[in-house]
Structure formats: C-alpha cells, structure tokens
C-alpha positions in Angstrom: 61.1 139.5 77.3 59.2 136.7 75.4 58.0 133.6 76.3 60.3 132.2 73.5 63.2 133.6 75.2 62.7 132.8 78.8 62.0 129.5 77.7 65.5 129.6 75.7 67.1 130.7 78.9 65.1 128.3 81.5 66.8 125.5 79.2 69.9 127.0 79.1 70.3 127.1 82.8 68.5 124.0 83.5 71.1 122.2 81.0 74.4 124.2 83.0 72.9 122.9 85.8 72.6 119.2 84.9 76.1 119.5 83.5 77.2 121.0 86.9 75.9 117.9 88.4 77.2 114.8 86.5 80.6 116.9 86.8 80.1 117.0 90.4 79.2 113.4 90.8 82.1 112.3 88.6 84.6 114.0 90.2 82.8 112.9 93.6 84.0 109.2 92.1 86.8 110.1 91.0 88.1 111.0 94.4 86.8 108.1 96.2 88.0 105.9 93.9 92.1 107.4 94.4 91.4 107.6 98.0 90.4 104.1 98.1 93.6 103.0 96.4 95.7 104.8 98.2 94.4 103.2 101.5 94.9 99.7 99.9 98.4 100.6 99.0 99.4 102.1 102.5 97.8 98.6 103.9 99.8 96.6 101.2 103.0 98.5 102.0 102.7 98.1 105.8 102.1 94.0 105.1 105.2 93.8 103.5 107.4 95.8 105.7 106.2 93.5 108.8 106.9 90.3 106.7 110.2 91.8 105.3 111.3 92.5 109.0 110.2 89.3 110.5 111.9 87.7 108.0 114.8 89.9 108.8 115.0 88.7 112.5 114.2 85.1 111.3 117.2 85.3 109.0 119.3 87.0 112.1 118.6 84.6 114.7 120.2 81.7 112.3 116.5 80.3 111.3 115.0 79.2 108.8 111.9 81.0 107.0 108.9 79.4 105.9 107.9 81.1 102.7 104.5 78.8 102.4 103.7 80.0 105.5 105.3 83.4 105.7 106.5 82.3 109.6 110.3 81.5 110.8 111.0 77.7 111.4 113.1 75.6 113.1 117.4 75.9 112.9 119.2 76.4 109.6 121.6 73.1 109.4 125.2 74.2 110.1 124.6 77.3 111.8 123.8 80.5 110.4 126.1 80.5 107.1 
C-alpha cells in the first residue's frame, strides 16, 4: 500500500470514529434529557393526585378548601350543600 493511501484510510477511520462519538454523546443527552422529564412529570402527577384527594376529603367532610393555601379550612356555612 502507499503512504497516500494509508493516510486516506487513517482519515477515513479517524473521521467514522469522531462521528461515532458526537453520535454517541448526543444520544447520551438525548436520553437523559427524556428521562429527566419523565421523572418531573411522575413527581407533578403524584402532587396533584394528593391535592386532588385532599381536596376530595375536604369537600366530603362538609369543609371548606383553601385554594391560596391548597389546605381544607374551617365549616362551609349551611352544611355541606
């Protein structure tokens, strides 16, 4: 072989491999970024199905809920209805 050709070729791999790499970083991001989201939505989701149940129970026991500060208060006037 000549030196112009394995010269050719030592480029050739060296670029496949740099490719390789910022394909394997990317995709390295990629996927932390989604699996980052995805834990922030499961947290999100779980918020809001303990307030929507607390305020379920508030609601049920005839009280009234705070929505400032997401807590049940004192006794709706007149009773439940």
């Amino acid at each position: 072989m000549s030196g112009l050709r394995k010269s050719l070729l030592l480029g050739l791999a060296a670029g496949c491999f740099l490719v390789a790499a910022v394909i394997l970083i990317r995709w390295q991001a990629i996927s932390s970024a989604r699996i980052e989201t995805e834990r922030q939505d499961y947290a999100a989701g779980d918020t809001a199905d303990r307030n929507r149940s607390a305020f379920d129970v508030c609601r049920d026991d005839g009280r009234l809920w705070d929505y400032s500060a997401r807590q049940c208060v004192g006794l709706a006037p007149g009773g439940r209805y």
